[in-house]
N, C-alpha and C positions, 0 to 999 in steps of 0.2 A: 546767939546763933552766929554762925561765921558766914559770911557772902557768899565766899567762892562754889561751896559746894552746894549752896540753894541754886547760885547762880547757872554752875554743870548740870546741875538737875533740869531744870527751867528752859536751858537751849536743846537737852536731850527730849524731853517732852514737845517740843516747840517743831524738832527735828522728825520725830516718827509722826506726829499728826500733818503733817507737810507731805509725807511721803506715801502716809495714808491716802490722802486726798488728791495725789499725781494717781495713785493704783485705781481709787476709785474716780476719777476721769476718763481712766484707760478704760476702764471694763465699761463704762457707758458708752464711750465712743463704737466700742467693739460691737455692743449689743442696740447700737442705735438711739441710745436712749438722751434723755435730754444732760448737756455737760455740765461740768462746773464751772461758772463765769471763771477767766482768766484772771479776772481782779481779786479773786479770792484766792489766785494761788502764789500769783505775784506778790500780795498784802503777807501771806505766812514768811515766803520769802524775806520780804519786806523786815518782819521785826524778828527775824534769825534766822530761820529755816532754810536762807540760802543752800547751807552743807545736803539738808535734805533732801531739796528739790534738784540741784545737781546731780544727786546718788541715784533718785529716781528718775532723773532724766534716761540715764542711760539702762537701769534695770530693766523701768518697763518699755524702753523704746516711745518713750512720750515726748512726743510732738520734735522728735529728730529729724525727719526727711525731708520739712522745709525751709 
């Protein structure tokens, strides 16, 4: 097996569960409901999912006003 493309696979994966998990903050927030600690979105970030969490920064308008 070749790295590169496990390794594309693995940040794309790593990428839409980040992004996942900014949408489902949002909709909590909206609906009052209890959020996703910080540290758990920070941590995705953390081991790739930066590109994702940026992307969902601004789709869902998460946590931009302050």
């Amino acid at each position: 097996m070749h790295f590169w493309p496990i390794a594309g696979i693995v940040l794309a994966v790593i990428n839409l569960w980040t992004m996942l998990r900014f949408w489902q903050d949002k909709c909590r927030a909206v609906h009052g409901q209890r959020r996703i600690p910080e540290s758990d979105l920070l941590g995705l970030a953390v081991i790739g999912g930066t590109p994702g969490a940026l992307i969902a920064r601004q789709i869902f308008r998460h946590k931009t006003r302050k």
